[in-house]
C-alpha positions as CSV (number, residue, x, y, z in Angstrom):
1,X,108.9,193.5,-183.9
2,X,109.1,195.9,-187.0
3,X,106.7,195.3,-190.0
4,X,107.8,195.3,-193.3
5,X,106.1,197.7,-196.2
6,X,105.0,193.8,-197.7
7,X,103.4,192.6,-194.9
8,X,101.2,195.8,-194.6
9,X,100.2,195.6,-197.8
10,X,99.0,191.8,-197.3
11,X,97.4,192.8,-194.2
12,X,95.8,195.3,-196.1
13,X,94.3,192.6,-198.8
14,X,92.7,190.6,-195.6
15,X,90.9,193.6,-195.0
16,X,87.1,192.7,-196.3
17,X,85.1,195.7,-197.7
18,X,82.5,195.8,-194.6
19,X,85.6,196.1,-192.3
20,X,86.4,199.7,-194.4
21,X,83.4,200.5,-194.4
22,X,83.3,202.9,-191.3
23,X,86.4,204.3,-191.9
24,X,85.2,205.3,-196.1
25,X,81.9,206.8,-194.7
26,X,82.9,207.9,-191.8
27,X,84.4,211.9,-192.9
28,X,82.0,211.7,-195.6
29,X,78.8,211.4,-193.0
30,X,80.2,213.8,-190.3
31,X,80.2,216.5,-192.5
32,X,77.1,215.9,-194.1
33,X,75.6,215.3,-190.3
34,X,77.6,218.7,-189.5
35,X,75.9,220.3,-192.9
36,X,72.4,219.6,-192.1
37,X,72.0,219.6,-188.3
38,X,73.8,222.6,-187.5
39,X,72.6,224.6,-190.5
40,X,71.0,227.8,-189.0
41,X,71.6,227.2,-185.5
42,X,75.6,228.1,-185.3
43,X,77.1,230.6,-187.7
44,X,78.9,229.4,-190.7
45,X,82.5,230.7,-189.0
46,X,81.7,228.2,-186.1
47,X,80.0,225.1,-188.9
48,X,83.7,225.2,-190.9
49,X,85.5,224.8,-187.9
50,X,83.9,222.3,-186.7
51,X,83.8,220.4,-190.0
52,X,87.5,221.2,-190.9
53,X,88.4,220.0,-187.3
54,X,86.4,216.7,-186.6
55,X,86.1,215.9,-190.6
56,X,90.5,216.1,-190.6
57,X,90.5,214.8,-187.5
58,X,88.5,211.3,-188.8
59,X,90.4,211.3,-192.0
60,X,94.0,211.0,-189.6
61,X,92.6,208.6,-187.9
62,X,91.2,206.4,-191.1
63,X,94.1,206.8,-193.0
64,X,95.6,203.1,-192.5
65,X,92.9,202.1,-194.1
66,X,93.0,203.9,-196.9
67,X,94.4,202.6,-200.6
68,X,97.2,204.5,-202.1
69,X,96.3,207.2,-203.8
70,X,98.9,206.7,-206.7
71,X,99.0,204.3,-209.3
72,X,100.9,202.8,-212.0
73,X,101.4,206.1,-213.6
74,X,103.6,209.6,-213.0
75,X,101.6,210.9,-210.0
76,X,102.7,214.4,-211.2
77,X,101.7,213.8,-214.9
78,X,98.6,212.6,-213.0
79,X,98.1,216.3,-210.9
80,X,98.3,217.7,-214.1
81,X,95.8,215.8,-215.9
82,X,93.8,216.3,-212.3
83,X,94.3,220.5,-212.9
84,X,92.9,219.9,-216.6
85,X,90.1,217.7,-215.7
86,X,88.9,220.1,-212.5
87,X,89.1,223.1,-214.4
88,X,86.7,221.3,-217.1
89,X,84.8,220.1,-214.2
90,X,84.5,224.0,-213.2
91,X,82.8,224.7,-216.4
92,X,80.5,221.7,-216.4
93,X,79.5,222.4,-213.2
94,X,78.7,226.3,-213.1
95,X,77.1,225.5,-216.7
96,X,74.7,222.6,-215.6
97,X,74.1,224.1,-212.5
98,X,73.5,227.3,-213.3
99,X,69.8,227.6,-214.6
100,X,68.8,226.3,-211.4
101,X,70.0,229.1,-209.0
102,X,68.8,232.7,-208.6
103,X,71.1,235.1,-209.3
104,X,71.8,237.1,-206.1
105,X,71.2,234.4,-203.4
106,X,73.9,233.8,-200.8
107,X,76.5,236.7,-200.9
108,X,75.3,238.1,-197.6
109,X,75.7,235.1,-195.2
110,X,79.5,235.1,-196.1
111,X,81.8,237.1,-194.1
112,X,85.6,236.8,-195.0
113,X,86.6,234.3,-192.1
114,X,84.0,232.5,-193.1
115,X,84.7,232.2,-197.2
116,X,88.1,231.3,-196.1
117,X,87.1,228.5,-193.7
118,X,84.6,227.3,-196.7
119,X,87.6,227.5,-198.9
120,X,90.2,225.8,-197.0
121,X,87.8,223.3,-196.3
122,X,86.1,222.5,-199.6
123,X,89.8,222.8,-201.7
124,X,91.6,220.8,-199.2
125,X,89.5,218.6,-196.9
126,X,86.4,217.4,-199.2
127,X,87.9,216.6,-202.2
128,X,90.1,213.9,-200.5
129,X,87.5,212.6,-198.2
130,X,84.7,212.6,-201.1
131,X,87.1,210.7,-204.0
132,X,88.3,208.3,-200.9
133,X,84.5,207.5,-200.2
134,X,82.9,207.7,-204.0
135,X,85.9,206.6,-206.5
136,X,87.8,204.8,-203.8
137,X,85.1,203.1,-201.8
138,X,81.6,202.7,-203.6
139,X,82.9,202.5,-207.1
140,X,85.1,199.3,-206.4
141,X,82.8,197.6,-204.4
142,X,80.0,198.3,-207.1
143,X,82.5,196.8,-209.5
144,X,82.8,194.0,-207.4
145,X,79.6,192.9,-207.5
146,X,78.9,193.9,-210.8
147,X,81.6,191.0,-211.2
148,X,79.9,188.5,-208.6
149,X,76.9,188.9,-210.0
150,X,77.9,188.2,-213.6
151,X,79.6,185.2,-212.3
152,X,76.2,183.8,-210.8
153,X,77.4,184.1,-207.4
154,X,74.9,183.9,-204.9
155,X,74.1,187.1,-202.5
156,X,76.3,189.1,-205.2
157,X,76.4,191.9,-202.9
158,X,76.7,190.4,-199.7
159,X,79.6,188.4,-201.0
160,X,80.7,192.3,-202.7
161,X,81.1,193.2,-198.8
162,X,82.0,190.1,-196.9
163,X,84.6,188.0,-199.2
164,X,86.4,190.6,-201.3
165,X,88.3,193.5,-200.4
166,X,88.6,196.8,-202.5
167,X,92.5,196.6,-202.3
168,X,92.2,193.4,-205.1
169,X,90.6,196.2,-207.8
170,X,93.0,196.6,-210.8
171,X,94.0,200.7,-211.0
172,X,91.8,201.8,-213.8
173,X,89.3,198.7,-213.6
174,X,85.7,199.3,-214.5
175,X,82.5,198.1,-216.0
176,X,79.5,200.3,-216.3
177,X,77.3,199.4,-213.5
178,X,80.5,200.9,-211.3
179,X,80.4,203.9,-213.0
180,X,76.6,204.2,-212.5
181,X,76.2,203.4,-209.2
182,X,79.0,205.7,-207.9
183,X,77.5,208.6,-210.3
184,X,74.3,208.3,-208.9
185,X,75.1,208.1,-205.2
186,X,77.7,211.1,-206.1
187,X,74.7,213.1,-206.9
188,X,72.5,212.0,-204.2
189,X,74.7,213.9,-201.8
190,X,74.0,216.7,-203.3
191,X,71.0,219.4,-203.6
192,X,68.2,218.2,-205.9
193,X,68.9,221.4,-208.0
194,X,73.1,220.3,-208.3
195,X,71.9,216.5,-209.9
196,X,72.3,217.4,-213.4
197,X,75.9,219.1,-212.4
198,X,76.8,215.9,-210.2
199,X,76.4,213.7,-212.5
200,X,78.3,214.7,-215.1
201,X,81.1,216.2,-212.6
202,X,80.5,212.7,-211.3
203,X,80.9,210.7,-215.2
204,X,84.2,213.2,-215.4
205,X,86.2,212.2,-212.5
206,X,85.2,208.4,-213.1
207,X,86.5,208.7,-216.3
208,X,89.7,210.5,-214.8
209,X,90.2,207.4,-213.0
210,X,89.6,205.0,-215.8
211,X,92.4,207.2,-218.0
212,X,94.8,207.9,-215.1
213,X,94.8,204.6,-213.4
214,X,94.5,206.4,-209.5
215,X,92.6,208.5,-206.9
216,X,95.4,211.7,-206.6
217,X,94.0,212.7,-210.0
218,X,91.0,213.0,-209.1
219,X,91.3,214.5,-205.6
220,X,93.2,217.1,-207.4
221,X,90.7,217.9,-209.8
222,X,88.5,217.6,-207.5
223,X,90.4,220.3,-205.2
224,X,90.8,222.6,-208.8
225,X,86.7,222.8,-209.2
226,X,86.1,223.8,-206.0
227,X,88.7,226.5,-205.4
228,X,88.2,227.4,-209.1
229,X,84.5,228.0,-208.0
230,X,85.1,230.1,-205.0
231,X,87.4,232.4,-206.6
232,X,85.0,232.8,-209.3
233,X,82.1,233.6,-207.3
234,X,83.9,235.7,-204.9
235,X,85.5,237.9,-207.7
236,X,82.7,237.7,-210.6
237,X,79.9,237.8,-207.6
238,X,77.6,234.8,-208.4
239,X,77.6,233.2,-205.3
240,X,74.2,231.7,-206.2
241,X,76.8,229.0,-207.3
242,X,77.9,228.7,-203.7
């Protein structure tokens, strides 16, 4: 028996948030797993693979539990808002993130198979897995609460996971404690020296979502920074920035 597009989307809405959580953290924590365990035992040719493989890989395999990443609005208007906002983000980011670095650091570990497996994998693969997981994910459900608990529900969070799903959240919707919460664990994924850089890059794309209404605005911008970032320090030479 066929499925119509309508009943998808209702089986969708039965989906509770702790049912999607696996497959939201899922890429996100393989490649940070991948980052940190293998770092310095395989070469960074063999670490990209790996990540670009299992990390797609997961992402195929989640992807029927994903929300759409359009909204109410032109999704090509919204790719060109996401170029815009990812080539502010580029600034923002090298400028923050800058006084923290040493100039110099990192060119030599880089051979060109390997920038190319970095690139193809931080342009393509992380910014759809990381807006999923941040914007997608952990910003809805901390709006959730947010709600719940200005309701006087009781076990605001607990109910945030169990009785609510993230396909219910208005495009666009947001209160403040969302926008925190997601900025802050946005950064915390990141190198103690990136914070300042993350959460702004963090405050920009939440406010992408806010103005555009969806999440292919953001992965594009998202996508923009980082490819914008390794053609800058591959050509201009500061991969300290890397």
């Amino acid at each position: 028996m066929s499925v119509s597009s309508s009943d998808t989307a209702y089986s969708r809405k039965k989906w509770k948030n702790m049912d999607l959580l696996i497959p939201y953290a899922a890429p996100y924590f393989a490649y940070v797993f991948f980052s940190s365990a293998l770092h310095d035992k395989l070469s960074e040719e063999i670490i990209y693979t790996i990540k670009l493989v299992i990390v797609s890989g997961l992402l195929i395999w989640a992807w029927k539990w994903y929300i759409p990443l359009t909204g109410p609005k032109n999704k090509w208007i919204s790719c060109l808002w996401g170029i815009v906002f990812g080539t502010i983000g580029l600034v923002v980011w090298c400028g923050l993130y800058a006084p923290f670095t040493n100039p110099g650091d990192g060119a030599a570990q880089w051979s060109a198979l390997g920038f190319a497996l970095r690139l193809l994998t931080a342009g393509f693969v992380v910014p759809v897995f990381e807006e999923l997981f941040m914007r997608g994910f952990v910003f809805r459900v901390a709006l959730q609460w947010d709600l719940l608990r200005r309701q006087n529900t009781q076990n605001a969070f607990s109910a945030a996971l169990d009785k609510v799903s993230i396909f219910d959240v208005t495009p666009g919707q947001w209160t403040v404690y969302a926008i925190v919460i997601s900025t802050i664990i946005f950064a915390a994924g990141h190198l103690v020296t990136e914070w300042p850089a993350a959460i702004a890059y963090g405050l920009l794309m939440a406010l992408l979502w806010i103005l555009r209404k969806d999440l292919i605005s953001c992965i594009v911008a998202h996508g923009v920074t980082n490819i914008g970032l390794a053609l800058y320090v591959y050509y201009f030479g500061h991969w300290e920035l890397w």
